[in-house]
C-alpha positions as CSV (number, residue, x, y, z in Angstrom):
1,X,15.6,-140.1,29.2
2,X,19.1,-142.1,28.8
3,X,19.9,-142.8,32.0
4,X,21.8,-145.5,33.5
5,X,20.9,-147.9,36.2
6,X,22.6,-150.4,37.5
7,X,20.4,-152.9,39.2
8,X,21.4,-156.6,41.6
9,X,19.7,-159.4,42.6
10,X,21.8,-161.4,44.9
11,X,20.6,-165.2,46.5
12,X,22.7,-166.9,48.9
13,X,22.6,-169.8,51.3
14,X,24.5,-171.9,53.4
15,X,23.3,-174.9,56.2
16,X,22.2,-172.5,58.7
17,X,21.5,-168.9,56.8
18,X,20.2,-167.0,53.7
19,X,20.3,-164.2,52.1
20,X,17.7,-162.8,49.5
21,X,18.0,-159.1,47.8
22,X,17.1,-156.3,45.4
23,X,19.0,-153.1,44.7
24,X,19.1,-150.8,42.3
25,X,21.8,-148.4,42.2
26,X,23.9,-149.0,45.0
27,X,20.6,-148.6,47.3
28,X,18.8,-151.9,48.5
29,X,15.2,-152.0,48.1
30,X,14.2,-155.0,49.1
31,X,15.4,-158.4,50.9
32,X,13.8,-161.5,52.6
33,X,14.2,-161.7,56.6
34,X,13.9,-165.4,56.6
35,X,14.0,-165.2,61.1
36,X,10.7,-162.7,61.0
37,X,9.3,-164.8,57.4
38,X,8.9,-161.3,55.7
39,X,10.4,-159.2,53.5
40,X,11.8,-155.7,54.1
41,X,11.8,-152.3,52.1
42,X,14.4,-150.5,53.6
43,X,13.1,-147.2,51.9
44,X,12.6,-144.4,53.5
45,X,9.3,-143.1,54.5
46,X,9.6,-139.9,52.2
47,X,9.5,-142.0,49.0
48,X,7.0,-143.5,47.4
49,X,6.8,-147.1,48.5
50,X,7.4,-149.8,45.6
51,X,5.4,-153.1,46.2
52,X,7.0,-156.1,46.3
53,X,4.2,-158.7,46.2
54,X,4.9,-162.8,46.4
55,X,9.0,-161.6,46.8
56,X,9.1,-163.3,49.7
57,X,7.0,-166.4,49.1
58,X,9.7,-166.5,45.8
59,X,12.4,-166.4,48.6
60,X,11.4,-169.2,50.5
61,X,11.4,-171.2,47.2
62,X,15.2,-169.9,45.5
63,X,16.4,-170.8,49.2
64,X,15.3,-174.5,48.9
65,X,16.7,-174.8,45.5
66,X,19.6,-173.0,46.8
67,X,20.6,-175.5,49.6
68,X,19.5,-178.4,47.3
69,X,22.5,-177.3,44.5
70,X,24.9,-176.1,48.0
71,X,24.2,-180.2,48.7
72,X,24.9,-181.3,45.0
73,X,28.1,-179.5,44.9
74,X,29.0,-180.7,47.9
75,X,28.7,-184.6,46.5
76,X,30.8,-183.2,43.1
C-alpha cells in the first residue's frame, strides 16, 4: 500500500525538566516520564500494544547529552 505517514521524535531539556517522545501521525505513542523513571504508551487498550523496549533507558542517556550541549551553548 502507498500510504503516508508522518512520524516525530522530539527530545528536549532544560535545568530542571525533559521531555522524550514518539508519534506517529499526529497520535503519541510513546514518551519517557522521567518523575515515575518509565516510559508511557498512551494507546488505548483496544489496540494492539507496540513494545518499546530500552526507550526509556535510551532516554535517560539523550537527556544527559541534552543538558551537556544546553551547558555548551550556554558558554558559546
Amino acid at each position: 500500500a502507498d500510504a503516508l505517514h508522518t512520524d516525530i521524535h522530539v527530545i528536549g531539556c532544560s535545568d530542571f525538566n525533559g521531555g522524550d517522545m514518539f508519534g506517529l501521525d499526529r497520535e503519541e505513542l510513546w514518551y519517557a516520564d522521567f518523575e515515575k523513571q518509565m516510559g508511557v504508551s498512551p494507546q488505548p487498550s483496544f489496540i494492539d500494544p507496540i513494545s518499546f523496549k530500552g526507550f526509556y533507558e535510551q532516554s535517560v542517556i539523550n537527556l544527559v547529552i541534552c543538558r551537556q550541549n544546553l551547558q555548551i551553548t550556554r558558554q558559546g
